[in-house]
N, C-alpha and C positions, 0 to 999 in steps of 0.2 A: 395264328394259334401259337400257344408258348411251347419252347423248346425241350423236352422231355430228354431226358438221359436215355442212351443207348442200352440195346438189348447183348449186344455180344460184340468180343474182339474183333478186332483184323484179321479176317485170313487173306493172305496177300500172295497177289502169282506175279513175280517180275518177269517177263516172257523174253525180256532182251539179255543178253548176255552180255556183262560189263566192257568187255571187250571191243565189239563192235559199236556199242553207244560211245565209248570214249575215241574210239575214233572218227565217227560219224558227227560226234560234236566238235571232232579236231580240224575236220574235214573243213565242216560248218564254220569255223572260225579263219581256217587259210583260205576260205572263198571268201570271208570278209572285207579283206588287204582288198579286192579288186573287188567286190558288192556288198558295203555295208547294208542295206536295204537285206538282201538275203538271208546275210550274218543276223539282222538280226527280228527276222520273220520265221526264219524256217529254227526254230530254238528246241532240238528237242530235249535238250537239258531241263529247258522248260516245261514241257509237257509230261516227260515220265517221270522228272524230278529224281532224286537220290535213296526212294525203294530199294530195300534190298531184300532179295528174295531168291530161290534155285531160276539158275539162267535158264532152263529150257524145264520147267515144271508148270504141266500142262493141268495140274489141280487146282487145289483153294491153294496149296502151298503150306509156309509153316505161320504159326502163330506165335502173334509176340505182343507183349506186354500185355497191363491187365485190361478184366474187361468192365463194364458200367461204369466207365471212370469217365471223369466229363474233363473236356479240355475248353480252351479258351473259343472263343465262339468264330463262327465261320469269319477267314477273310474275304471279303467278296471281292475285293478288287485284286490278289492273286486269285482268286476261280475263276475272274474275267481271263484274268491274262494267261490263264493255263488253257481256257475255253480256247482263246485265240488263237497260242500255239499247237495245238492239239488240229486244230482245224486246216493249219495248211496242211502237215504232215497229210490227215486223214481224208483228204479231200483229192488229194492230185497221185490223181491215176498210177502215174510212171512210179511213184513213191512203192519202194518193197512193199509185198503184201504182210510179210510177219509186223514190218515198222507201222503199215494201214492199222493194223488190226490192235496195237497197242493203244494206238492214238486213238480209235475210236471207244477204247476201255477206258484211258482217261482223260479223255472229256467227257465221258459219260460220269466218273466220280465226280469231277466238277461240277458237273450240274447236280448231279446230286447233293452239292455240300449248299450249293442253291436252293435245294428245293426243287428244282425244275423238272419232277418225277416223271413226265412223260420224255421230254429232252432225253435224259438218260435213257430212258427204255431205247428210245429210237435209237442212239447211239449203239448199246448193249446189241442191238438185231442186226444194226451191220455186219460190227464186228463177230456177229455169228455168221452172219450170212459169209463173210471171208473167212470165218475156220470155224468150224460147228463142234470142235473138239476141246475147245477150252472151259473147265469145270467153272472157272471164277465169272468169267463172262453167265452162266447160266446162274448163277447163286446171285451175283449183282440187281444181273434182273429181276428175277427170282423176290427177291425181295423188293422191289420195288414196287410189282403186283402187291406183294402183300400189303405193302402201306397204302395204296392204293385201293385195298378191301378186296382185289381180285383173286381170292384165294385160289380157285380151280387155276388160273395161270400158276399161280406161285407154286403151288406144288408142282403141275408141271415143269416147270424149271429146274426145283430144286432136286426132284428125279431122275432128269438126266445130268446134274452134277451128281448125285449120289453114284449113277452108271459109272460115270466117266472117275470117280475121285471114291471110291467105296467105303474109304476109312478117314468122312470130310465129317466130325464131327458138326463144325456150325451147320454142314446143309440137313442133316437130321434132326437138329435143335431147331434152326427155322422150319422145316417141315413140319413137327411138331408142335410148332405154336402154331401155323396155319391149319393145321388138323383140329388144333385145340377151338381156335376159333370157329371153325364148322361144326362144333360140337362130337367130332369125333376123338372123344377120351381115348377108348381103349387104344387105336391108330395114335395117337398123340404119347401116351405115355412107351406103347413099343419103341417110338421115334427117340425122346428122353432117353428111354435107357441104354439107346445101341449109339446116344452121342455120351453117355456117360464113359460107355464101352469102349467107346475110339478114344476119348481123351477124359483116362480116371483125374487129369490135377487138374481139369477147368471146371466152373463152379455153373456155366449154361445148362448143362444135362439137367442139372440139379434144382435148378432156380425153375425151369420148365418143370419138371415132373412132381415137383412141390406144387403149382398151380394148376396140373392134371389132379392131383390127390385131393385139393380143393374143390373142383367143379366134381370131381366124383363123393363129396363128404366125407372123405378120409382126412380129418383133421391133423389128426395125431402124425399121421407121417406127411402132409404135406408141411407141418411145421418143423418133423424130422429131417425134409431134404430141403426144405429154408437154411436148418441152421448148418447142415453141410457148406452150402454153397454160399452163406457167409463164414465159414470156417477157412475157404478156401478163396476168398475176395471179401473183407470183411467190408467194402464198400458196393457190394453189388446192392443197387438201387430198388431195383426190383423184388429182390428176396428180403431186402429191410422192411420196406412197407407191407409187403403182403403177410410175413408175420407176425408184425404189429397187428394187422388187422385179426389174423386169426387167434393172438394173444389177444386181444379188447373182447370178440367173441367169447372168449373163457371169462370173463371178465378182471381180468390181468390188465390193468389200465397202465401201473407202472412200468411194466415190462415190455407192453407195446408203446408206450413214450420215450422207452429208453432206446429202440429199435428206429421211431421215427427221428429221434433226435440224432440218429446216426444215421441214418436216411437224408437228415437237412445238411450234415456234412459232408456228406459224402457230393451231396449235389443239392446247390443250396436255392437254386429256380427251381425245386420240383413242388409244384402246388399242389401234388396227391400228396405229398409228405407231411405240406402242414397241412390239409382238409382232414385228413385221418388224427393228425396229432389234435385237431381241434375235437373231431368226435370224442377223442381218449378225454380230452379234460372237461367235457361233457359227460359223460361215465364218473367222472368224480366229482364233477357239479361243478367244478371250474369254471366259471360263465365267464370271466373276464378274459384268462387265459384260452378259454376258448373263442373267444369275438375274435383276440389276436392275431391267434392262428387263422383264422377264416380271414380276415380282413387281410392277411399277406397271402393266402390262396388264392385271392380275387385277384390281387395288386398281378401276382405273376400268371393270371390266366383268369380273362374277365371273362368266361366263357362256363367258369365252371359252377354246374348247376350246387352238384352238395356244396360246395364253401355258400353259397347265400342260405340252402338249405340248412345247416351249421347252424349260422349263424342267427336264424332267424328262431332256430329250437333253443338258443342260447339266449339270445332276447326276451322270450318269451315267459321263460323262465326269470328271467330278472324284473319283470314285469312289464316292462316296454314292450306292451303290443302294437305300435305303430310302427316300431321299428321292424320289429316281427313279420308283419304284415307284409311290410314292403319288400321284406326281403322273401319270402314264399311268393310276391309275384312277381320278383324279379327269377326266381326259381322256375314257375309256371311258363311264363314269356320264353325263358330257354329252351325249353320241354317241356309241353302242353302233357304229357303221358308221366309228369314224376307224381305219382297217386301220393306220396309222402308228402309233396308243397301244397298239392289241393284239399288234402286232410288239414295240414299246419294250420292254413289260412282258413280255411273254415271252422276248425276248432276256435281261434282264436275270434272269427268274430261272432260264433253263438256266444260267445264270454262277454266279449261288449254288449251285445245284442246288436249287431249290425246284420242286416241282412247279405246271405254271401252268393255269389253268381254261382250259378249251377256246375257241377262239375259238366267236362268235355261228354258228347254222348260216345255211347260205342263205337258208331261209324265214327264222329269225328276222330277218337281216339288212334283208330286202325289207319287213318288216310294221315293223321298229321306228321307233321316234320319238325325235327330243331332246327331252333331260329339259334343257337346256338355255334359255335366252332363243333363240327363232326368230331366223335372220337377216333379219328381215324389215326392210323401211323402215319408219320411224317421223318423223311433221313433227316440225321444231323449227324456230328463228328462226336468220338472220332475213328474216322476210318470205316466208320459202319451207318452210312446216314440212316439214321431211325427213330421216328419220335413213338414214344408209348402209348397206345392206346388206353389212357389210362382209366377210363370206366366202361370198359367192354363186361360183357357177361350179360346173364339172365338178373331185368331187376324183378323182385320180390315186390309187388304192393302190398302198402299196410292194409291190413282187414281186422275190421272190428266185432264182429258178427258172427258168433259159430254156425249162426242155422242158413247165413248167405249157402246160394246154392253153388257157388263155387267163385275161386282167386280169381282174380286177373284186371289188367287194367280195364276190360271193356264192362266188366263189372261195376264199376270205380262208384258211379251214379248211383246206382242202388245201397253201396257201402257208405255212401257219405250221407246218406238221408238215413239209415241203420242206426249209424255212430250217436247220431244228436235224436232222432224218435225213441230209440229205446231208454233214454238217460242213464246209461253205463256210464259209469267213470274212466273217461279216456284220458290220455296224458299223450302231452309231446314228447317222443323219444329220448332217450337219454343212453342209451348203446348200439356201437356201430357192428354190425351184423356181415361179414363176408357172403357173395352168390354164390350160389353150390348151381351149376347147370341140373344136380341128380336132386336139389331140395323138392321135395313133396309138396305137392299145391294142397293149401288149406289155412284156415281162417286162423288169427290169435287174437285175444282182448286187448295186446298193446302193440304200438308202432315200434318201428328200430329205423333209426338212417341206415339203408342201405346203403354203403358206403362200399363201391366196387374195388375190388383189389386191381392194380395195375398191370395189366397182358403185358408179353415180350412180344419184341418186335423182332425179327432177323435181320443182321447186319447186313452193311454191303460190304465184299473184301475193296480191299486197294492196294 
């Protein structure tokens, strides 16, 4: 899957106190002269690395630098060799329990900057299992459920960091999005605003509670605490796109261009950035500029269903319905359930006069699966491995029919025989519309790409 920009800073707990690490690595080097083999296996220079943080701060600790900021991409062969040394330390009994316990926290980052999301967890439970009192060990993990989709863990986790660290803004902001993603708003925006509360200059509270105001249809202030929290990180990744999206809604195509266009800067792999800029210049009939954009959304994440969907309402538009075509079943193929690729494709070939495969039935709809990359979170750097879920939410099917007896995909069959029987004038979309979890199920005479706005993910500290 491609690498998405992170959801939140570093909160970092360095548990050793400078002190003793510097002579423990003094130590480490005067056993060298008589065991180089020791000197230089047992490296815990190597392993905790040069973090700095309160020597005995049993929290997330303090927070530094900004956040959604994307750095240079994992090294994997330092997260080998940090795995390595991490491993003697963490591994041999006689070794202090506080030095255990560190080492099993970071190896557990390493494999995180890996990917290796279960590795870490296991790592993470040790080092609980040897001191159940450390806030960042519970948030690390914590998060790593979440990208993992086990939301009931992840809250668990982040719960007893919030016990143990009361005033740990990220573990309320990740709380929050894990509430948010179980569909629990109200629980989700409490969570937002009591991480707003612990820390008023970080822009996470804000970027969360903007995306609660969304799923609840509160447009107007979900783009009110967007443009906080790019007020206060003018490159948070997350708040750029999503208020592009809810600016395109208005139909504000400028404004949300100029949003994604700072969205591509700020982090220039995020293929929700251009998939949504292509919608925008789709909204102003831009078909070239829009293929553009789609055709670099693919390039950086072959997975994603709207960039062929995009592109193929941009085609379509230009007249090239083969190309069209292909691109709504490459659409379909990803996710047999996108009701907007099985409309595209079927409008387009009643226009040919091609005959089109039946849409999915109801069961098929309810039993099937993406052949796609999951939208799931996945960590990455920095500091916070996490990748975005980036089309999470409630999708909206297009419905053509007001007198259908009701939305939804299992409907889908009935609505695509509707569209072309009754000879209504349908059209391929041309505005990208945000999910609202609280939108109202009910029919419209035209389609919209739904174009999901991009979830947060919870960071992990380091």
């Amino acid at each position: 899957m491609s690498r998405r920009t992170g959801a939140f800073a570093r909160a970092f707990v360095a548990w050793l106190s400078r002190g003793p690490l510097l002579a423990l690595a003094g130590m480490a080097m005067l056993g060298g002269l008589a065991s180089p083999t020791l000197a230089a296996v047992r490296d815990y220079a190597l392993c905790f690395g040069d973090d700095k943080g309160p020597s005995d701060d049993q929290g997330l600790g303090g927070l530094s630098g900004p956040t959604y900021k994307k750095e240079a991409g994992v090294d994997k062969g330092a997260a080998e060799q940090r795995i390595a040394a991490c491993t003697v330390i963490a591994e041999d009994d006689t070794e202090a329990s506080r030095l255990r316990v560190s080492a099993y926290f970071y190896r557990g980052v390493a494999r995180d900057d890996l990917e290796d999301l279960d590795g870490a967890i296991a790592d993470y439970s040790e080092a609980i299992a040897l001191d159940p009192k450390r806030a960042s060990v519970y948030f690390n993990r914590g998060s790593d459920w979440y990208n993992k989709g086990d939301d009931e863990r992840a809250i668990a986790d982040f719960n007893i960091a919030i016990s143990l660290e009361p005033s740990a803004g990220d573990a309320y902001a990740s709380r929050g999005w894990a509430f948010l993603r179980r569909g629990k708003v109200d629980a989700a925006i409490l969570d937002f605003q009591q991480a707003i509360e612990a820390e008023p200059r970080s822009n996470r509270g804000h970027t969360g509670l903007g995306a609660a105001w969304a799923k609840k249809g509160e447009r107007e202030k979900s783009i009110a605490e967007y443009g906080e929290a790019i007020r206060l990180d003018p490159a948070d990744l997350i708040a750029l796109v999503n208020r592009g999206i809810a600016r395109a809604a208005r139909g504000e195509f400028d404004s949300a261009i100029t949003d994604y266009d700072a969205a591509i800067r700020a982090d220039p792999q995020s293929a929700d950035a251009y998939v949504n800029r292509s919608a925008a210049w789709i909204g102003k009939n831009d078909w070239a500029r829009a293929i553009a954009d789609a055709n670099q959304a693919i390039a950086l994440d072959a997975g994603i269903v709207d960039g062929y969907y995009s592109r193929g309402v941009a085609w379509a538009n230009k007249g090239n319905n083969d190309r069209a075509v292909a691109d709504f079943d490459k659409a379909v193929e990803l996710d047999a359930t996108d009701a907007r690729a099985w409309f595209g494709r079927s409008l387009i070939r009643s226009r040919n006069g091609t005959p089109s495969a039946p849409p999915p039935t109801a069961s098929a709809l309810s039993s099937s699966t993406r052949s796609g990359p999951a939208p799931a979170a996945k960590p990455r750097r920095p500091k916070q491995p996490s990748r975005q879920p980036p089309r999470q939410g409630i999708r909206r099917p297009p419905e053509l029919c007001s007198s259908a007896p009701r939305c939804g995909y299992r409907n889908m069959a009935w609505t695509a025989r509707c569209s072309i029987s009754t000879g209504r004038s349908a059209s391929i979309p041309t505005m990208p519309t945000p999910i609202s979890a609280a939108a109202a199920p009910g029919c419209s005479r035209a389609i919209r790409p739904a174009l999901q706005p991009i979830a947060g993910a919870p960071s992990n500290s380091t």
